[in-house]
C-alpha positions in Angstrom: 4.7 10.6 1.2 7.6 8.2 1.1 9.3 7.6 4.3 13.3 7.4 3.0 13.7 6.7 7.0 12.3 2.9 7.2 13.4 -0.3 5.4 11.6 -3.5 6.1 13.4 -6.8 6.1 11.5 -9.7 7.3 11.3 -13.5 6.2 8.2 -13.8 5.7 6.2 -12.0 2.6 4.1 -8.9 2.8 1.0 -9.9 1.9 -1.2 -12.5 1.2 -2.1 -11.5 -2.7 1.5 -12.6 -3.0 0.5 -16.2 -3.3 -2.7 -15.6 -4.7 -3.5 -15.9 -8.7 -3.6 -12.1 -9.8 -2.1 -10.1 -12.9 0.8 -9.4 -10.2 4.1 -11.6 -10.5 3.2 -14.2 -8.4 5.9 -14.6 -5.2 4.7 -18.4 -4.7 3.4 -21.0 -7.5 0.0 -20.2 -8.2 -0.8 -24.2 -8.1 -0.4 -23.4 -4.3 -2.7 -20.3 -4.0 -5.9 -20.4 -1.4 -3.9 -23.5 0.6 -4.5 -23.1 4.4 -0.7 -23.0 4.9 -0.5 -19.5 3.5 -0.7 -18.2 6.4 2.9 -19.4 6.9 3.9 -17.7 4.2 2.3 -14.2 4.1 0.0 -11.6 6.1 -2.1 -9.0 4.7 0.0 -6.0 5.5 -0.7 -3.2 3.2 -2.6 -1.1 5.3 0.8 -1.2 7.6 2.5 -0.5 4.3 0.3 2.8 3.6 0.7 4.0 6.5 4.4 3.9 7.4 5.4 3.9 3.4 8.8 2.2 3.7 11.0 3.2 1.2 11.6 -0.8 0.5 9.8 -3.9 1.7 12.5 -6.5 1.3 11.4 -10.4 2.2 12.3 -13.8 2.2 10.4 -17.5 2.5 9.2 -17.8 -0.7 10.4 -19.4 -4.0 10.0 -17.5 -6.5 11.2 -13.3 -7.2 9.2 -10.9 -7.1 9.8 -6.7 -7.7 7.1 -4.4 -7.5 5.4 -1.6 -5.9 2.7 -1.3 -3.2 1.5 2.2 -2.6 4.8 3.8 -2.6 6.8 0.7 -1.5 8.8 -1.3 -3.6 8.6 -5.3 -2.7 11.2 -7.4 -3.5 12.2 -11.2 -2.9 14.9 -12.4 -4.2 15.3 -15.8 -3.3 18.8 -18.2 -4.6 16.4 -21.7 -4.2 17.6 -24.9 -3.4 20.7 -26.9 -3.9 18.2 -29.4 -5.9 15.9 -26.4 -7.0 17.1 -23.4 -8.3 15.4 -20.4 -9.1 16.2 -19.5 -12.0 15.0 -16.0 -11.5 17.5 -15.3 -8.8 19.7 -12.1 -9.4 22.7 -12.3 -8.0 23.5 -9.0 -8.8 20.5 -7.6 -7.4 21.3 -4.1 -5.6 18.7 -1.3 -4.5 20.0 2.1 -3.4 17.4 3.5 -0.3 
């Protein structure tokens, strides 16, 4: 069951099949995928994830956007880039009702 009580915000991403090459939207470049720095980047949290069932799963410190679903939990990064390096699949606009 969805818990409409919790929201996650955190920096860094949710799990490490983020970065991986998958059929998911990738959250990092897939050039980087299986790089000992992941860890930096991402934990394996879904089993956190099924259990508490956040409403919303909201991080930052990757490079790329990413909306999807995990169990029950929608994931989303929605990162504006660099100066130098946009992303050019930033939403500005981007709003989620919890």
């Amino acid at each position: 069951m969805l818990n409409n009580r919790i929201l996650v915000l955190v920096e860094l991403g949710r799990l490490r099949e983020a970065l991986a090459t998958c059929d998911r939207v990738l959250a990092l470049d897939p050039r980087c995928a299986d790089d000992p720095v992941d860890a930096g980047y991402a934990s394996a949290l879904e089993p956190l994830i099924e259990h508490l069932q956040p409403v919303a799963w909201i991080h930052g410190h990757v490079h790329r956007s990413v909306d999807y679903v995990v169990a029950s939990t929608r994931v989303i990064c929605n990162p504006r880039g660099y100066a130098d390096e946009p992303n050019r699949e930033f939403d500005p606009g981007l709003v989620i009702t919890v």
